[in-house]
PASEBA-1860 file (N, C-alpha, C; in nm, 3 decimals):
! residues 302
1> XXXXXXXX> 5.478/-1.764/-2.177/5.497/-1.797/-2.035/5.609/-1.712/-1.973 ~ 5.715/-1.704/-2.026/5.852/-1.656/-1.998/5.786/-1.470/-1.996 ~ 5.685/-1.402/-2.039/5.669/-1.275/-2.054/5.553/-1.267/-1.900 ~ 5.515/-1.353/-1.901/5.407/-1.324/-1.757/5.488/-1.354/-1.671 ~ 5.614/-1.424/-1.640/5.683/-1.450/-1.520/5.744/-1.301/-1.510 ~ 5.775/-1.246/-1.601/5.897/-1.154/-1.627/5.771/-1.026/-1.595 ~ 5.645/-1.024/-1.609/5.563/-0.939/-1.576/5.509/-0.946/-1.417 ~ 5.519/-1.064/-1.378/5.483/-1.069/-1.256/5.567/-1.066/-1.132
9> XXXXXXXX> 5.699/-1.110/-1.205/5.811/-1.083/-1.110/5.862/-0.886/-1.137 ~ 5.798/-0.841/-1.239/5.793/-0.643/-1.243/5.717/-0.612/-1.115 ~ 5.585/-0.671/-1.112/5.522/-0.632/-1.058/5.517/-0.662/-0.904 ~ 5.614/-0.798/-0.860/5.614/-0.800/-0.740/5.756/-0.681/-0.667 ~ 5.842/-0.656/-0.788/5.918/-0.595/-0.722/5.879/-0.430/-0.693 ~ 5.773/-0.395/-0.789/5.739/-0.266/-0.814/5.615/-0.272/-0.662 ~ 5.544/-0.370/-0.632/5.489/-0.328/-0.494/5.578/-0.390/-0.366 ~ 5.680/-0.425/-0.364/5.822/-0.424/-0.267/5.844/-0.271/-0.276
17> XXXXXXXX> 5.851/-0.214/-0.400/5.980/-0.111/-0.338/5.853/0.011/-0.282 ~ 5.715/-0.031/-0.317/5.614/0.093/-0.272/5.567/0.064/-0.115 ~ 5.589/-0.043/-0.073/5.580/-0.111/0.027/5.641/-0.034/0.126 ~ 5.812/-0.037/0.112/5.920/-0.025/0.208/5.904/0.112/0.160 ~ 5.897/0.222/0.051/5.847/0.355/0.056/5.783/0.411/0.146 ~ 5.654/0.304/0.156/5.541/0.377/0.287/5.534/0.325/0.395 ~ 5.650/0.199/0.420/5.662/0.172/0.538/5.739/0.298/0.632 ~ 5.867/0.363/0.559/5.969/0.435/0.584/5.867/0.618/0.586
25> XXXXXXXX> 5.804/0.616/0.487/5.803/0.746/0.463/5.619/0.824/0.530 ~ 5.556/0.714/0.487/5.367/0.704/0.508/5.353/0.754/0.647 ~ 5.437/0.682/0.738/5.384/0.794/0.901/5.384/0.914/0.893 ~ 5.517/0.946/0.855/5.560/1.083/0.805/5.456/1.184/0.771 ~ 5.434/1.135/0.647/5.315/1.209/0.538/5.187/1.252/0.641 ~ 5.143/1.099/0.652/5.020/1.114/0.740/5.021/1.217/0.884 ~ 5.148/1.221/0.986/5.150/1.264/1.119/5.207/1.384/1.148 ~ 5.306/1.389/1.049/5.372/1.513/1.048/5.339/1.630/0.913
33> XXXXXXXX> 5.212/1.671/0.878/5.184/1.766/0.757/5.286/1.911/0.766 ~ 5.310/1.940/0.664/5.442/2.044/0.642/5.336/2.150/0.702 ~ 5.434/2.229/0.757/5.358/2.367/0.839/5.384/2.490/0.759 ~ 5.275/2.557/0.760/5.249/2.714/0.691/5.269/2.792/0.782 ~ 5.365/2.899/0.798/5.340/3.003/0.849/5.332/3.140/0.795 ~ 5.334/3.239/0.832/5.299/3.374/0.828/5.297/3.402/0.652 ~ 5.452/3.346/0.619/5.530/3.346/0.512/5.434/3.359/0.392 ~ 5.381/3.193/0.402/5.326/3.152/0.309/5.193/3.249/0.273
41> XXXXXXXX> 5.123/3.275/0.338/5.020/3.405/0.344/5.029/3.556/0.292 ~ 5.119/3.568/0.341/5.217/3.694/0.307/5.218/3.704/0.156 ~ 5.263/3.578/0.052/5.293/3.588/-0.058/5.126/3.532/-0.156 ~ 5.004/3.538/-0.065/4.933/3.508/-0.122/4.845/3.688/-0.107 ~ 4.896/3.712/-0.098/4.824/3.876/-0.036/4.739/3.859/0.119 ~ 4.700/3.773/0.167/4.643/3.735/0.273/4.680/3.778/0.407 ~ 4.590/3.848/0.475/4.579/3.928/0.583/4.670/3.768/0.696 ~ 4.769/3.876/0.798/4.875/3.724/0.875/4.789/3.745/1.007
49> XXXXXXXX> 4.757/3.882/1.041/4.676/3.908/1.167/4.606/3.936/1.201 ~ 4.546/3.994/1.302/4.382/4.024/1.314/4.428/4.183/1.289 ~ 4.524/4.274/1.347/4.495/4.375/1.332/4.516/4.440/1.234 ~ 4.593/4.333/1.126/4.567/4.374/0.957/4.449/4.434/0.913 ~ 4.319/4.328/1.007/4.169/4.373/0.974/4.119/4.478/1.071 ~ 4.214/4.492/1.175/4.190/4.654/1.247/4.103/4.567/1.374 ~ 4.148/4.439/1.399/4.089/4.399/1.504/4.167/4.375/1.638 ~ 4.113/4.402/1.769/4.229/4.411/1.865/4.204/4.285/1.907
57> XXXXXXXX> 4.312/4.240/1.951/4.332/4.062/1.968/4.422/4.050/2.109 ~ 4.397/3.947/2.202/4.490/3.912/2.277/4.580/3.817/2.223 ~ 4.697/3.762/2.249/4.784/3.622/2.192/4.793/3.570/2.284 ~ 4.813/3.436/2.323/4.823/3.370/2.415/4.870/3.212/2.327 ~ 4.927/3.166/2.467/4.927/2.972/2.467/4.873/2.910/2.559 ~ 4.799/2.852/2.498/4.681/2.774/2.579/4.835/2.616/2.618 ~ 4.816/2.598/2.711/4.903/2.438/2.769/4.749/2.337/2.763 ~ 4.809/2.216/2.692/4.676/2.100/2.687/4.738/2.039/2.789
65> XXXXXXXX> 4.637/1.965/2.816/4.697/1.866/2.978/4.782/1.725/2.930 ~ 4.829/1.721/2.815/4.972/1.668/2.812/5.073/1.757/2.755 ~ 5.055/1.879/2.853/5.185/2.003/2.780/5.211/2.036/2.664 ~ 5.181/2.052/2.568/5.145/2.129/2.431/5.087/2.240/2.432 ~ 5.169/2.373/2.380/5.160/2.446/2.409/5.131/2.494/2.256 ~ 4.971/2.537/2.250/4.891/2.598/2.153/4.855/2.762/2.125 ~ 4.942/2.794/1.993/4.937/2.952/1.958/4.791/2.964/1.979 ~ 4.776/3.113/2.023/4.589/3.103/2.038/4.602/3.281/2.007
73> XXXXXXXX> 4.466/3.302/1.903/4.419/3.468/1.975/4.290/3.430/1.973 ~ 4.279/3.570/2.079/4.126/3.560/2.103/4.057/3.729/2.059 ~ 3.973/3.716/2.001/3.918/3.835/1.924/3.858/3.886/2.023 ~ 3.757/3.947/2.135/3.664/3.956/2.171/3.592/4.123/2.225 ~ 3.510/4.094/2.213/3.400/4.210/2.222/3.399/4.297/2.355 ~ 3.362/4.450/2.320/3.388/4.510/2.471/3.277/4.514/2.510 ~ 3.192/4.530/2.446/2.981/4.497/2.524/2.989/4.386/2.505 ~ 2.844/4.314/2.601/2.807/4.213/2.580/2.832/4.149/2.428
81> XXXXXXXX> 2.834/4.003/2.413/2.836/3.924/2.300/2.720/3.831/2.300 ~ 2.706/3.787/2.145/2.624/3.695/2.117/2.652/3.559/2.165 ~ 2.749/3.548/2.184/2.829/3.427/2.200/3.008/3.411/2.154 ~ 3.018/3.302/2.159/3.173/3.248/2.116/3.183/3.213/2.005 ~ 3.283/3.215/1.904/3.292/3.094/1.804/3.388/3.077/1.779 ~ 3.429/2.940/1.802/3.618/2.854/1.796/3.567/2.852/1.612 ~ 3.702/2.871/1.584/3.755/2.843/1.423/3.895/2.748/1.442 ~ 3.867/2.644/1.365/3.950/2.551/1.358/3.997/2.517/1.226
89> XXXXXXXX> 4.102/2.534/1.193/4.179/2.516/1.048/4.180/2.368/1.016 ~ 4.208/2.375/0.909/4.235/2.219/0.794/4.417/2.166/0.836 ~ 4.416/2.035/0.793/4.494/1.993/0.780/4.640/2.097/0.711 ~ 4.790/2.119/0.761/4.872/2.165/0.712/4.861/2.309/0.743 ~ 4.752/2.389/0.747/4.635/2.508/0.750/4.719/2.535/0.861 ~ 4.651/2.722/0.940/4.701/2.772/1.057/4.604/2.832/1.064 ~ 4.609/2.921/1.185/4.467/2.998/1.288/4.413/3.120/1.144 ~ 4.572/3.125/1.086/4.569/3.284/0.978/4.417/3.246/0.858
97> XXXXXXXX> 4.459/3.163/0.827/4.300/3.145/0.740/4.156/3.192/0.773 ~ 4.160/3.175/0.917/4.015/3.223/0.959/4.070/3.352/0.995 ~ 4.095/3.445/0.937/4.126/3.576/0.987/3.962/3.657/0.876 ~ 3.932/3.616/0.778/3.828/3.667/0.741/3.706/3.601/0.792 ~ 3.652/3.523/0.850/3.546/3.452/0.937/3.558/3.536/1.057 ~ 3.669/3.522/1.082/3.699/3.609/1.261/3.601/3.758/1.230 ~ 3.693/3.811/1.105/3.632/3.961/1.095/3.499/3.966/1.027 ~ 3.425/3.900/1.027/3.294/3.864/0.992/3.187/3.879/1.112
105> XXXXXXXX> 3.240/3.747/1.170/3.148/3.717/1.298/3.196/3.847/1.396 ~ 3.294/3.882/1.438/3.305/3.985/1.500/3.242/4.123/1.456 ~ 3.246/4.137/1.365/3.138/4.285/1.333/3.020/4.244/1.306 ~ 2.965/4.097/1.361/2.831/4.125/1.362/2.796/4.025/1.581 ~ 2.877/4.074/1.587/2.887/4.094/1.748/2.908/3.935/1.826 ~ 3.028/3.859/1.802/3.044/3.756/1.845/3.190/3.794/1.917 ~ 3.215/3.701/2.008/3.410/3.688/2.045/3.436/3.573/1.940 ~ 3.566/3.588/1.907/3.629/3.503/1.811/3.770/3.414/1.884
113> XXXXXXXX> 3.752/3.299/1.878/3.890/3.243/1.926/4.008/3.123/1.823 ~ 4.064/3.154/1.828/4.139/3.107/1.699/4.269/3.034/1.779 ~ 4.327/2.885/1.692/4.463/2.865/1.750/4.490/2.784/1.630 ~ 4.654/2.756/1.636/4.664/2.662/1.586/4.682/2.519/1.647 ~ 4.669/2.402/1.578/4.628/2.341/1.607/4.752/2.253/1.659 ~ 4.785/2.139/1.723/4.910/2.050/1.740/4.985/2.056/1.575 ~ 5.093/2.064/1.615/5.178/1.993/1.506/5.114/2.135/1.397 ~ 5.075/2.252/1.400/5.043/2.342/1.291/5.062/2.458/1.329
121> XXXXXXXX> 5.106/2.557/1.223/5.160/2.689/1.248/5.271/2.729/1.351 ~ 5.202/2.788/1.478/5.307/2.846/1.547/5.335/2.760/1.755 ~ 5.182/2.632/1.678/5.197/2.596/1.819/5.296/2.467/1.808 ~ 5.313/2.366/1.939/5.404/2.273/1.953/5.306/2.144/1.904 ~ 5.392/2.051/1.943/5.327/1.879/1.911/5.403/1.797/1.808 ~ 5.466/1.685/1.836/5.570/1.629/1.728/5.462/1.588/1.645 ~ 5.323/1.518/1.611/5.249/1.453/1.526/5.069/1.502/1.577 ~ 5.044/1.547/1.439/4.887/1.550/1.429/4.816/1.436/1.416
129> XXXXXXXX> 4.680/1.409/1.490/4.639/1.271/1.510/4.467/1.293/1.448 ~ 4.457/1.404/1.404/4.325/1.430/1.347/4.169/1.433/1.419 ~ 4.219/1.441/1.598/4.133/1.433/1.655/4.132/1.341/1.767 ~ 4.215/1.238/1.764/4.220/1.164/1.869/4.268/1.248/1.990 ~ 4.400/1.335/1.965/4.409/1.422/2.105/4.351/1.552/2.072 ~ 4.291/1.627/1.943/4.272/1.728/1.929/4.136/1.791/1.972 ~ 4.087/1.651/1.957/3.916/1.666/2.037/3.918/1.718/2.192 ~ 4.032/1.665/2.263/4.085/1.701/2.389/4.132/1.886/2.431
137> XXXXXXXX> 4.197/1.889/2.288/4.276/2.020/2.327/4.152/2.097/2.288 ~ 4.064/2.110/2.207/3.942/2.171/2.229/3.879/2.214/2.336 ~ 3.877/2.050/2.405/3.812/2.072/2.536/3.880/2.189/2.634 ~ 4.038/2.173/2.652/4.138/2.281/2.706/4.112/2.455/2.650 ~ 4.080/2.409/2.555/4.088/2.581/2.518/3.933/2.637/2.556 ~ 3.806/2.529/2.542/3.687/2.575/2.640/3.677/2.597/2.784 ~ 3.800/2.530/2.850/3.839/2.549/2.960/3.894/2.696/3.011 ~ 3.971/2.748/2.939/4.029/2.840/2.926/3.954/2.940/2.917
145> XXXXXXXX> 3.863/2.989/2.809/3.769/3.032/2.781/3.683/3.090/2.882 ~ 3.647/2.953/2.985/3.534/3.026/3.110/3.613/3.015/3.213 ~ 3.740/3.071/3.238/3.814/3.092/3.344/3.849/3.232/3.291 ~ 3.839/3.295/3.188/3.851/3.436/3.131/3.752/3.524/3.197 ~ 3.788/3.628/3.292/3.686/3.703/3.372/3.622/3.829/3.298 ~ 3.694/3.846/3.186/3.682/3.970/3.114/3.625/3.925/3.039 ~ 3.569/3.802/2.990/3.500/3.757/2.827/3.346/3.721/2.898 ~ 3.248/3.794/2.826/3.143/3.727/2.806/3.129/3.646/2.724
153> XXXXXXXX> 3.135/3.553/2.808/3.165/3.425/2.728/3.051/3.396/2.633 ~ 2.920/3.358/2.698/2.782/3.296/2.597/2.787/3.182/2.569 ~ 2.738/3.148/2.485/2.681/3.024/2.437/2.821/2.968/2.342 ~ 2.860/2.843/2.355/3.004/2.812/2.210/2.952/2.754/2.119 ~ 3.014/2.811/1.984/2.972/2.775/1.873/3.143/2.683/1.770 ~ 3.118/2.569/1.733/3.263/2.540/1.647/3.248/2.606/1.527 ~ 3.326/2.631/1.437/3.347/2.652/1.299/3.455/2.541/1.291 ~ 3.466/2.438/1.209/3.600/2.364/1.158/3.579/2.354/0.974
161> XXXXXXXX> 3.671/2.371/0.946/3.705/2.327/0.802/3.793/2.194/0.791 ~ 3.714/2.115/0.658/3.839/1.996/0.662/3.891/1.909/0.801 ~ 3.966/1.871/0.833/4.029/1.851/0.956/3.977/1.887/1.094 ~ 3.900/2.025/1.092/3.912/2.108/1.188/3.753/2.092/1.233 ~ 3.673/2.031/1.089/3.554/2.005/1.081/3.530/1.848/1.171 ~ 3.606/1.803/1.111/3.598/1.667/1.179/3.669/1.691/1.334 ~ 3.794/1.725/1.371/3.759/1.808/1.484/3.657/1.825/1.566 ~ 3.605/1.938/1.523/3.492/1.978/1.598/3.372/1.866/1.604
169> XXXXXXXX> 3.316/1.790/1.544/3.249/1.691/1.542/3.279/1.618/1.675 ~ 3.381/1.523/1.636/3.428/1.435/1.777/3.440/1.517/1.893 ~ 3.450/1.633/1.897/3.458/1.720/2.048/3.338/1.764/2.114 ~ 3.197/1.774/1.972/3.054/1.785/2.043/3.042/1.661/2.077 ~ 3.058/1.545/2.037/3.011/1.441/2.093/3.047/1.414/2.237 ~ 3.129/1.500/2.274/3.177/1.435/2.414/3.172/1.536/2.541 ~ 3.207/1.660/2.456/3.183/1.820/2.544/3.062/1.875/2.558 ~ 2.965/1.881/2.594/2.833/1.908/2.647/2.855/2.092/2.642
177> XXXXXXXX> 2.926/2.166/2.654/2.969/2.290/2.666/2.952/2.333/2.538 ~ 2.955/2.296/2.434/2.943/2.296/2.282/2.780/2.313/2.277 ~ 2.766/2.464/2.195/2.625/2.446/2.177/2.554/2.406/2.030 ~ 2.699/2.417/1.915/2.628/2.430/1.783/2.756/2.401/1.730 ~ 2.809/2.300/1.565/2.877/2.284/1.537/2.854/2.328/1.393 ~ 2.958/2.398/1.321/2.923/2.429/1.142/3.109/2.303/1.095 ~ 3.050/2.235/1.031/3.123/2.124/0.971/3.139/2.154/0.826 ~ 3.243/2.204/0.796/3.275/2.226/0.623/3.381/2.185/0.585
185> XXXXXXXX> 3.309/2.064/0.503/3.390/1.939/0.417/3.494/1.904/0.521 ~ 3.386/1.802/0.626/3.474/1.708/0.716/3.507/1.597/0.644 ~ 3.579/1.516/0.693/3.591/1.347/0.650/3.517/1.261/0.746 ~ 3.511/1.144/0.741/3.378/1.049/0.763/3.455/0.987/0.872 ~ 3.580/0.933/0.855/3.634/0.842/0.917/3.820/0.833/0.871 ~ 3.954/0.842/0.961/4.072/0.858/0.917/4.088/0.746/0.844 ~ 4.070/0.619/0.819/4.104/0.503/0.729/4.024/0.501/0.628 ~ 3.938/0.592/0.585/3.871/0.591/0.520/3.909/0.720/0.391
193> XXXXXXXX> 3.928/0.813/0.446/4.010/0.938/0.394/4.170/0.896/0.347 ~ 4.210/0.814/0.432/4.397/0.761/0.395/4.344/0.691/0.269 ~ 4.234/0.589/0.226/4.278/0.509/0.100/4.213/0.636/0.025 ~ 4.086/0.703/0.014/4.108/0.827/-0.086/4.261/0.852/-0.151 ~ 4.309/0.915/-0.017/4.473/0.972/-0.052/4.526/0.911/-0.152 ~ 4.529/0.781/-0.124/4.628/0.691/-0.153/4.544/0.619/-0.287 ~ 4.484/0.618/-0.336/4.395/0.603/-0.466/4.427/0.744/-0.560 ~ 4.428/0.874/-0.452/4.424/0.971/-0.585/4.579/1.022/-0.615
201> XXXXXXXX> 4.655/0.990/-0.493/4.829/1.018/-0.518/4.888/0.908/-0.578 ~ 4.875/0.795/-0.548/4.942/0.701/-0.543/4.910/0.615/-0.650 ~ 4.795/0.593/-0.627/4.669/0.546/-0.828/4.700/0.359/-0.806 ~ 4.708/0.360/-0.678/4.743/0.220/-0.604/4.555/0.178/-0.495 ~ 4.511/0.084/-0.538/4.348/0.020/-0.449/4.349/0.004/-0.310 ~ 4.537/-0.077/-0.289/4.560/-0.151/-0.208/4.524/-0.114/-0.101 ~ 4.392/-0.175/0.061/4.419/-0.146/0.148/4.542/-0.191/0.219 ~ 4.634/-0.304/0.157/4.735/-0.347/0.252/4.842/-0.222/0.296
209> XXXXXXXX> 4.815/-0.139/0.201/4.958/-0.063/0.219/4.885/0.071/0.304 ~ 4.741/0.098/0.292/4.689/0.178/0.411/4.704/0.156/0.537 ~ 4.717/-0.020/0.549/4.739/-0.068/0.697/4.845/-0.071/0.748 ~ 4.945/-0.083/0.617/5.091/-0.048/0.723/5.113/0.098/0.762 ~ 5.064/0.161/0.661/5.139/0.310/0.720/5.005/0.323/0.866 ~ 4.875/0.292/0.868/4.807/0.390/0.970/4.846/0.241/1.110 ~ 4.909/0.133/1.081/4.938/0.084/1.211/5.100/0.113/1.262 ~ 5.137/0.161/1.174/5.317/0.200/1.252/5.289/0.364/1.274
217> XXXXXXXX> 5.185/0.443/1.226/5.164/0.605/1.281/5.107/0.569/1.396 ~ 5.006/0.421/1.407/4.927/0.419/1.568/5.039/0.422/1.654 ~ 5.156/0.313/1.620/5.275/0.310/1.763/5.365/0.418/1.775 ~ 5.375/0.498/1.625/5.442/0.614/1.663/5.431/0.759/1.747 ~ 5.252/0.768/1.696/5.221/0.882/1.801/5.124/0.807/1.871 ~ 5.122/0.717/1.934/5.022/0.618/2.027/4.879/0.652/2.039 ~ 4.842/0.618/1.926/4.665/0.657/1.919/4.592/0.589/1.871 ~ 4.489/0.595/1.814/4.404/0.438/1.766/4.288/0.498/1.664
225> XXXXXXXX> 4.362/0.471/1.546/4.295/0.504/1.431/4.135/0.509/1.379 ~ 4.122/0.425/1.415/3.949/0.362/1.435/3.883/0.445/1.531 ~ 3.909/0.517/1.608/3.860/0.615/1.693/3.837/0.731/1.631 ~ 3.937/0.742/1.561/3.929/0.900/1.503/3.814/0.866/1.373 ~ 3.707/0.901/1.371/3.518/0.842/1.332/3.420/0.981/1.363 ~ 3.442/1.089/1.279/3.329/1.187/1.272/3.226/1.103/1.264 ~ 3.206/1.019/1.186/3.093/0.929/1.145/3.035/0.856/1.320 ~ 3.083/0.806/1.345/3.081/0.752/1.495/3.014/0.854/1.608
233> XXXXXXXX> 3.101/0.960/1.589/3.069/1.064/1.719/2.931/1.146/1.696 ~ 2.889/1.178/1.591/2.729/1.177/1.513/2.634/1.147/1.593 ~ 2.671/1.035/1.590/2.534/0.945/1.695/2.521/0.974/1.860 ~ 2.646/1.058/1.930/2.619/1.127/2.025/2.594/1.302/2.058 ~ 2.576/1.361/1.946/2.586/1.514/1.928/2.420/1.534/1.912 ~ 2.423/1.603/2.028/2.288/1.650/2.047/2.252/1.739/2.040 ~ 2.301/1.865/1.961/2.344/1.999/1.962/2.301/2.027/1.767 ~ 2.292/2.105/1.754/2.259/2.140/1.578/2.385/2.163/1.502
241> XXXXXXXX> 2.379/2.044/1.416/2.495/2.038/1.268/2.450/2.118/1.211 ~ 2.539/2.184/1.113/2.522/2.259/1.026/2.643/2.199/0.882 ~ 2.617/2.106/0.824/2.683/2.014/0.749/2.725/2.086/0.606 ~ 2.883/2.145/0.588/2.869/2.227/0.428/2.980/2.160/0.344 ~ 2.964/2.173/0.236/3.056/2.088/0.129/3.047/2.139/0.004 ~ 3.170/2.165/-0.076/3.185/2.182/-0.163/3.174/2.118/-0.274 ~ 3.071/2.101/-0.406/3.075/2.045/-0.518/3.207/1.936/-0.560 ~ 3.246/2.055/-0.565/3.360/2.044/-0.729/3.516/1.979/-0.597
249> XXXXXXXX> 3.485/1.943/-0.462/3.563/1.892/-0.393/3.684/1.773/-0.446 ~ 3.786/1.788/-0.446/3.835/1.648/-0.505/3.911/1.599/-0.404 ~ 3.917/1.658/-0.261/4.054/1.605/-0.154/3.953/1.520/-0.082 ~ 3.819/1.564/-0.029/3.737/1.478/0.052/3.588/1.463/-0.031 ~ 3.563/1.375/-0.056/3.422/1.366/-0.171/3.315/1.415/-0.079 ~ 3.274/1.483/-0.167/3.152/1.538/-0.077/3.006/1.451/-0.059 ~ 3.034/1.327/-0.067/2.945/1.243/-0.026/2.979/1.218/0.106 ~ 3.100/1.207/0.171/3.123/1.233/0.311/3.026/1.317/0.365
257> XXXXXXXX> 3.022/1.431/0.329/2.941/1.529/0.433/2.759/1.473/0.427 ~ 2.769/1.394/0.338/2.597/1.322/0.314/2.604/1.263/0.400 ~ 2.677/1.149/0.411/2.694/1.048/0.486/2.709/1.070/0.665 ~ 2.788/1.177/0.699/2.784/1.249/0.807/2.614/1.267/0.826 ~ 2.554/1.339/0.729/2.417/1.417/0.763/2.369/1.349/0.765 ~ 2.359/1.258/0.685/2.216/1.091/0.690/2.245/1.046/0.814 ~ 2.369/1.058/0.918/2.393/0.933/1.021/2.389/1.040/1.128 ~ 2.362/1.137/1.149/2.332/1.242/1.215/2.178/1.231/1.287
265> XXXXXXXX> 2.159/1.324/1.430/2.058/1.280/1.479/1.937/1.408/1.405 ~ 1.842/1.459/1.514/1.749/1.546/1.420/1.772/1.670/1.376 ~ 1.849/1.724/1.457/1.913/1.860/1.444/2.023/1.866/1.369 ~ 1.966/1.887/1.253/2.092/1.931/1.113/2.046/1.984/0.975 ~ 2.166/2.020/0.941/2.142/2.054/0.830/2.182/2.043/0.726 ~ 2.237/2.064/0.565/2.326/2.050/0.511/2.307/2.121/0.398 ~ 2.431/2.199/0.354/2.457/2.337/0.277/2.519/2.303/0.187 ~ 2.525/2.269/0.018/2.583/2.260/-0.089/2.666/2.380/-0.102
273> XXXXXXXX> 2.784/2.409/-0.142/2.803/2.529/-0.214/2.868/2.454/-0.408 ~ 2.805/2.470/-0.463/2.812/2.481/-0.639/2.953/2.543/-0.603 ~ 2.992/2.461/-0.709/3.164/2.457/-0.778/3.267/2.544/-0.719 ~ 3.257/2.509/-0.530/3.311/2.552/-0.439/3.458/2.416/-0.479 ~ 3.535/2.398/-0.427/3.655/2.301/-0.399/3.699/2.289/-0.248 ~ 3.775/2.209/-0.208/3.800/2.162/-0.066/3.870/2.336/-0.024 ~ 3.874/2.385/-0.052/3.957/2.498/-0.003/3.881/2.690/0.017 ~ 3.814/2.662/-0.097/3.758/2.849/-0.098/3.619/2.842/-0.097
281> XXXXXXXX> 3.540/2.733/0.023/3.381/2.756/0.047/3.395/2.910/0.066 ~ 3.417/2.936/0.155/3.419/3.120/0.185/3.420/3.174/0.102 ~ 3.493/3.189/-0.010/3.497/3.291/-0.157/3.395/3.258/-0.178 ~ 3.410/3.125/-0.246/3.287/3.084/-0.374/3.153/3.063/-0.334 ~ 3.123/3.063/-0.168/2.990/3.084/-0.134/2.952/3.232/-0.112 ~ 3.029/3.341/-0.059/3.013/3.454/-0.075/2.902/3.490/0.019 ~ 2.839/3.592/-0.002/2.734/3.663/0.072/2.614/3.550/0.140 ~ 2.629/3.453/0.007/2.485/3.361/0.064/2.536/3.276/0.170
289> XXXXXXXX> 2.649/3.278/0.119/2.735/3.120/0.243/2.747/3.209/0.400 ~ 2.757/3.282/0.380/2.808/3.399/0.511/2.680/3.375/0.592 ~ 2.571/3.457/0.524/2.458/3.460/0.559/2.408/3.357/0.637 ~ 2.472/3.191/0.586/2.366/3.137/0.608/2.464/3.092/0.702 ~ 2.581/3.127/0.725/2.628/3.088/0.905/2.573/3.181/0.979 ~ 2.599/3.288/0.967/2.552/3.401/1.040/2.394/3.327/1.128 ~ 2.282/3.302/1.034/2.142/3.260/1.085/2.176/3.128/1.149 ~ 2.275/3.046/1.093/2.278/2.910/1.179/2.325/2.934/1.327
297> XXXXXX> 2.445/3.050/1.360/2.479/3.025/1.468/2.382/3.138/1.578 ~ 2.334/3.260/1.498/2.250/3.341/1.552/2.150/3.292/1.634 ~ 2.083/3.133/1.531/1.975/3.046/1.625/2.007/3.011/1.723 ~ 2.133/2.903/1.670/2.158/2.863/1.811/2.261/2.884/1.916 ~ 2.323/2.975/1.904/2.354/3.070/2.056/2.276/3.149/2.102 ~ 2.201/3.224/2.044/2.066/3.308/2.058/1.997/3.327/2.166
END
């Protein structure tokens, strides 16, 4: 008797002190992701700019209409174009990652527009919200876009990875200006992705301790968790998914991107890449993965 009190009073103090951990620290984690810049690239051999790849770029800051002021380049074409295509980075991620997508789609005749995102790389924002305002600043930078007198603009196409995937999701559902979305290894839903986290860091079930950290991040950056729902916004995107996921994924299970595609309307698709991981679809899909954006967005900006 005296060994189960003495085990249960371990154990109440051991989820006290994980408690007041993620009461104090969990907004943090979740709202504020550590930022990459140039640096970090630099020491991976990784091209920081476009004209590393010999591409001429404008820079700019796009202002969102609650003043956030977003690093942006824009790649674009001196003849006519096929169209547009926004690239949107992952969580922690910056615009620099899509610097080989940029130089892809651009030598096979697209404009390229790239930023970083709130709260990432080189633009402003005290907390990333995963879409609740980012779906917005999307909308701002399509704004931007067809007020550009020099861009043939065309038809818009998203690219998002991770974060940027889910992103772009919630922003077709609501932006009609959006003609085609490519989604690689989105998440389903933000409370749904936090207990992942927190199951594979933490090796803890508990939703109680998901609910404290994602209801003191709601009052801290004032947003509403339950909104932020790739899964949700699905059911209004009328435009062609192009749904991709990596196997061997361990940050977002790639049954997410099923689950996305099953709850999706008729226009979709969905692209395995074999013993890809949340991070190098692009490497490890290679020529075939290229290819098969290339034909997805060729259709539909076309």
């Amino acid at each position: 008797m005296f060994l189960l009190i003495a085990l249960i009073v371990v154990l109440l103090l051991f989820l006290s002190s994980i408690t007041l951990i993620l009461f104090f620290i969990g907004p943090t984690i979740l709202l504020q992701p550590r930022r990459r810049h140039a640096q970090f690239y630099q020491k991976l051999s990784h091209p920081i700019k476009p004209s590393d790849l010999g591409l001429i770029y404008d820079k700019m800051n796009i202002v969102t209409r609650d003043g956030i002021k977003l690093n942006s380049w824009l790649i674009k074409r001196k003849e006519n174009s096929k169209g547009t295509i926004v690239y949107l980075h992952g969580v922690g991620d910056c615009k620099i990652t899509g610097l080989p997508f940029a130089k892809f789609f651009y030598d096979n005749g697209y404009n390229i527009f790239l930023y970083d995102s709130r709260r990432h790389g080189e633009s402003e924002g005290t907390y990333c919200t995963y879409g609740f305002y980012e779906k917005n600043d999307l909308a701002d930078v399509i704004n931007y876009l067809e007020l550009r007198k020099d861009l043939h603009l065309g038809k818009i196409g998203i690219f998002g990875t991770s974060m940027g995937a889910a992103v772009a999701l919630q922003t077709a559902a609501i932006d009609k200006r959006i003609s085609a979305v490519a989604a690689e290894n989105s998440f389903a839903a933000l409370r749904t992705i936090f207990d992942d986290y927190q199951k594979r860091i933490i090796k803890i079930p508990f939703h109680y301790l998901r609910n404290i950290v994602i209801i003191r991040s709601e009052i801290n950056a004032k947003f509403k968790a339950r909104e932020v729902s790739p899964l949700k916004s699905v059911d209004d995107i009328k435009v062609p998914i192009l749904f991709v996921y990596g196997t061997n994924d361990i940050h977002i299970n790639h049954k997410k991107s099923v689950m996305l595609y099953e709850s999706a309307g008729n226009q979709k698709e969905i692209y395995p890449i074999e013993n890809a991981d949340h991070n190098n679809c692009w490497d490890v899909g290679g020529e075939k993965y290229h290819s098969k954006l290339l034909e997805f967005f060729g259709r539909c900006l076309g």
